[in-house]
N, C-alpha and C positions, 0 to 999 in steps of 0.2 A: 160410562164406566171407565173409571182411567182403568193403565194398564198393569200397574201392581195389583187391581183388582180380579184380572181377568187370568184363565191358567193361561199354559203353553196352548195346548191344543185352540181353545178358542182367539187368541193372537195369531195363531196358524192361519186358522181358517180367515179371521181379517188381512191378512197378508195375501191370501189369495184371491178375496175379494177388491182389493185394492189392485194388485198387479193385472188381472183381468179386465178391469177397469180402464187402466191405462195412468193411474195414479202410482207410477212408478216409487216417486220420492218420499210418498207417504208408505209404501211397503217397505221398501229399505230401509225409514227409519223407526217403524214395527221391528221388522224384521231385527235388528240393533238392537231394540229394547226386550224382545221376548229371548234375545241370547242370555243375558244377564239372568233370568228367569231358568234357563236351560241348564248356563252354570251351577247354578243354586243345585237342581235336582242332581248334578252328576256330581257335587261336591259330597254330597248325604253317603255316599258310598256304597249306594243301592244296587247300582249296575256290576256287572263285572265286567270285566277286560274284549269280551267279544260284543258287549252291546255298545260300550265303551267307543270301540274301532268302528263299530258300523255307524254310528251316531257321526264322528268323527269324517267317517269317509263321505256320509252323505251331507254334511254341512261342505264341505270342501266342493263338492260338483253343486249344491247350492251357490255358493260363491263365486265358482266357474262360469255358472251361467248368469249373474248377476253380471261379472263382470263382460263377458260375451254381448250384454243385451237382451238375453234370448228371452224374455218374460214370459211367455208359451210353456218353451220347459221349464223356468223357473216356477212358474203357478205350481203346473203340473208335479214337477219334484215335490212339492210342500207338498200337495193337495194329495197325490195318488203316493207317496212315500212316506214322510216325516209325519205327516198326520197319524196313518195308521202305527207306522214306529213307535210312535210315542205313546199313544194309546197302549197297545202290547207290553212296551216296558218301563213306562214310569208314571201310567195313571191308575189308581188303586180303581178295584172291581166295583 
């Protein structure tokens, strides 16, 4: 399945299957691709201003730990965070 195919949440979940992995550069450039897709939903103007900043805050210590190395926390941030986030506010019931 390419990745225009696929939502956020399941590119999530391959992100964290990859970085667990140890296939670093293939999460990274998931991880790249499913931003564009992120964009998309927070352009609709669905969110407001406090989902907005936590989405915002938590892509930033995503980032942090990418750049860090940490792929442990970085799994874990998608996996135990951004996953259920996104679910909560931008995936219909």
């Amino acid at each position: 399945m390419n990745d225009s195919a696929k939502t956020v949440p399941v590119m999530l979940l391959d992100i964290v299957r990859m970085a667990r992995s140890g296939d670093y550069g293939s999460a990274s450039s998931l991880l790249n691709r499913s931003l564009a897709s992120m964009q998309a939903e927070f352009a609709k103007g669905n969110a407001g201003p406090a989902v907005l900043a936590r989405a915002a805050a938590m892509l930033d210590e995503l980032f942090r730990t990418q750049q860090r190395g940490d792929w442990v926390a970085f799994a874990d941030l998608v996996e135990y965070s951004l996953v259920d986030f996104w679910f909560n506010n931008f995936t219909a019931p």
